[in-house]
N, C-alpha and C positions, 0 to 999 in steps of 0.2 A: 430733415435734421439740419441739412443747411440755414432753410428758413431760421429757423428756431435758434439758433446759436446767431444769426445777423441780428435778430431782433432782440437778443439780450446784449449782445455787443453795442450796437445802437441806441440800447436804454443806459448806457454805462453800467450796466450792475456788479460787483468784484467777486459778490456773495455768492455761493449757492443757493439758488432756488428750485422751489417743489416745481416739478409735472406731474402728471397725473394718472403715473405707474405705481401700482401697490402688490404687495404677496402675501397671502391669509400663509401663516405660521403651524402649518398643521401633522408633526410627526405621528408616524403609524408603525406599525410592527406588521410582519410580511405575513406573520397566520394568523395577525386579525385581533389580537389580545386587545382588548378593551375594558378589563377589570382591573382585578391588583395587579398593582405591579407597572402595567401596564402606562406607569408617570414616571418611571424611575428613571435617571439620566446621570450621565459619568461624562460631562465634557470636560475635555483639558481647559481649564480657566486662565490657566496659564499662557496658552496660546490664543485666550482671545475666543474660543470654540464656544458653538458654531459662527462660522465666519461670513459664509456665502461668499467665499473668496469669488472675485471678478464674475461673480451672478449665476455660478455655473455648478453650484455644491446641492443637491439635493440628496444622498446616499448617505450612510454612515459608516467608517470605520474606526476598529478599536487599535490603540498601540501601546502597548503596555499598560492596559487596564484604562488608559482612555480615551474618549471619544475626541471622534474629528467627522464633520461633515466633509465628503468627499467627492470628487465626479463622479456618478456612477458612471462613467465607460471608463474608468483606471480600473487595469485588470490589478488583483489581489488574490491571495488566498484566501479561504473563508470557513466560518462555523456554522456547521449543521448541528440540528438537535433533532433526537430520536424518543422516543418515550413517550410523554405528555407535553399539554402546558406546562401541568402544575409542577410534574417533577421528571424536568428535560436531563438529556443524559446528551454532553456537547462534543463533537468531535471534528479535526481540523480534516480539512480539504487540501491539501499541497497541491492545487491547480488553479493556475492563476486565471480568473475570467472576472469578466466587466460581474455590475452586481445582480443585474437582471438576471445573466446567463448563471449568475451562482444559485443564486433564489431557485430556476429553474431545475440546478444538476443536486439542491437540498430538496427540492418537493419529485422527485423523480425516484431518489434515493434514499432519504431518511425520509423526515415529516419537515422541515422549513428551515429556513437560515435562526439562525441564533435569535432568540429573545430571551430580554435581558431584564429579570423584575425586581433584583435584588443585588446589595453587595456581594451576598455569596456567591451566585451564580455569575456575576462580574469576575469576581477572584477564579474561576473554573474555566472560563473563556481565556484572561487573560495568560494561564496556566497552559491552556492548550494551545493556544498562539505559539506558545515559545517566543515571544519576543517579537512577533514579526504581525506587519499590519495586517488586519483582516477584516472582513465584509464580515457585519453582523444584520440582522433581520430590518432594523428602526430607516427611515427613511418617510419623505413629503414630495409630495405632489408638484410638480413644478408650473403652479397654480401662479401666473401672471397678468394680471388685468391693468387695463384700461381704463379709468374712471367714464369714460363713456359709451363702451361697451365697444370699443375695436381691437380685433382679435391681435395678439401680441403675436407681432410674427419678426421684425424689425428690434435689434439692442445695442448699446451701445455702452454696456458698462466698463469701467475704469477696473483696471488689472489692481485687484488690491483686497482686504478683508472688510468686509460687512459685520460688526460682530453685530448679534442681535439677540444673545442669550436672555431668555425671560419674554420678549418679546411675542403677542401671539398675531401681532401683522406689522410688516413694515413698510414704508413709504420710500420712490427713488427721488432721489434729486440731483439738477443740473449742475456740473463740479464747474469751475472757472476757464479748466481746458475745455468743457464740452462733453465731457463724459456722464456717466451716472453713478451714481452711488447710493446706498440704502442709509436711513437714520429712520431711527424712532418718530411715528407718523405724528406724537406728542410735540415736535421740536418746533420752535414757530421760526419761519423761512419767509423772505418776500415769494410769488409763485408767477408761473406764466399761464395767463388764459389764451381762450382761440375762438374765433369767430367765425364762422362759414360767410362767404361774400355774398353780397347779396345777386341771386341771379339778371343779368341784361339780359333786356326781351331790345333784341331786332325787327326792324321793318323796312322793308326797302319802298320808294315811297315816287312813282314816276308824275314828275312835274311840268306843265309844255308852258313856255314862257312866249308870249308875243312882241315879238321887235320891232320898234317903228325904223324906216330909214330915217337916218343916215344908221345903216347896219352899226351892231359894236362884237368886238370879239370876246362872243363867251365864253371863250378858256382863259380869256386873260385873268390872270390872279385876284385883281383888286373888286375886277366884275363878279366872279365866283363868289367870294368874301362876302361882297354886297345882297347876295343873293343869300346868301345862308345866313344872315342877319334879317334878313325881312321874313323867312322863311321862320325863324326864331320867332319873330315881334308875334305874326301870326296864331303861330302854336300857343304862346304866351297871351292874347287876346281869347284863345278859346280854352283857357284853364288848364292847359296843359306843360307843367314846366317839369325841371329836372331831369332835360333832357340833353341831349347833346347831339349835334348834325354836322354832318359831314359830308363830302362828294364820292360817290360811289364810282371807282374810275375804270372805263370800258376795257374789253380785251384789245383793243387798240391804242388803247394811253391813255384817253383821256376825259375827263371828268363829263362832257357835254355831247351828243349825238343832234344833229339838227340838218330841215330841210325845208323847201322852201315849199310855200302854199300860197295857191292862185286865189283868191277873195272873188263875188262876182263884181264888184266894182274896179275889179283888173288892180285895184292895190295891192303890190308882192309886200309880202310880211313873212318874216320869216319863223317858221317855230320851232322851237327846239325840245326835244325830251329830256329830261332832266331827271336822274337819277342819284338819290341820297338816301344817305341810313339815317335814320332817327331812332 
């Protein structure tokens, strides 16, 4: 994340731009309803609903007849229904639990949390509410991807409302603080790409160099230098470039280990091991 916020800082950008977090828009009802009805929706438009307030709203509740996406771990009061689909009979719960745990203490006791396929049955909900907020059945999947398939485990959204009503996928994008925030994946935005480095392949590469007298010190800096430039030209004569060498430096300091060898012509020369990455 740090990266990521240097590298827009760096490019000067002021705007918001897209990364490569999206959420499929898909509400459901807790017993599965998938016919009539089954589309009908009462959000407060008034408040902007559903919001995704600060990324964390996937649950529904109702407040005075209308809807609010909500966290499901906010404990609430809730509505079971007992009967059918078709013709539910709704009754309040006065125990307030997250919405999972309501879902659970409606399918244990009645038949399911509230589903809601019509104005009338809205009006009987919010009737039995008496005024006070409540977990109804409708809720989505807290479906977050990745555009390239890495599992969302990492977020970073900005405290605030996402409204997304109508919407059936939304796109996040990078706010100017560094935060996230959801828009219509229709909005056109400058964006940030990413590239994997390319991997370095290592070689450690042992070199013995023959010294004529008058000896010279090969740790000296400028003699080293010299040596990994001709070492270069080398490489570079046998087609191998786009590399880079260096001295590989001993558990004793230093870049050179050397000793001396007897010739049978009794001329001492001396040779050194020479050790470099390329």
């Amino acid at each position: 994340m740090k990266q990521l916020n240097s590298t827009v800082s760096s490019a000067a950008h002021s705007s918001e731009l897209w990364i490569g977090l999206y959420s499929q828009i898909r509400w459901r009802w807790s017993d599965g309803l998938t016919g009539s009805g089954a589309d009908y929706r009462n959000w407060d438009t008034s408040e902007y609903e559903p919001d995704f307030y600060s990324g964390l709203q996937f649950c529904v509740s109702s407040l005075k007849g209308k809807w609010w996406d909500f966290q499901c771990r906010e404990k609430l009061q809730f509505i079971c229904y007992r009967g059918s689909q078709m013709n539910p009979e709704f009754d309040l719960v006065d125990k307030e639990m997250s919405w999972s745990d309501a879902r659970r203490y409606c399918r244990e006791n009645f038949l399911d949390l509230a589903t809601v396929k019509n104005p009338g049955e809205n009006q009987q909900v919010h009737e039995k509410a008496q005024s006070k907020r409540v977990w109804i059945g409708l809720h989505r999947e807290p479906h977050i991807y990745w555009s390239d398939g890495t599992k969302y485990s990492f977020s970073n959204w900005a405290s605030g409302m996402n409204p997304f009503r109508g919407m059936s996928k939304i796109c996040a994008a990078l706010t100017r603080s560094g935060e996230w925030k959801t828009l219509s994946c229709e909005t056109r935005l400058p964006f940030v790409c990413y590239s994997l480095p390319t991997p370095v392949k290592r070689q450690v590469v042992k070199l013995t160099v023959h010294v004529e007298d008058p000896p010279v010190d090969l740790n000296d800096s400028a003699v080293k230098a010299e040596l990994l430039t001709r070492v270069k030209e080398q490489l570079k004569k046998k087609g191998v470039g786009g590399v880079s060498v260096r001295w590989r430096v001993q558990p004793y300091g230093e870049a050179l280990g050397w000793r001396w060898k007897k010739k049978e012509d009794s001329e001492r020369k001396r040779k050194c091991f020479k050790s470099f990455s390329a």
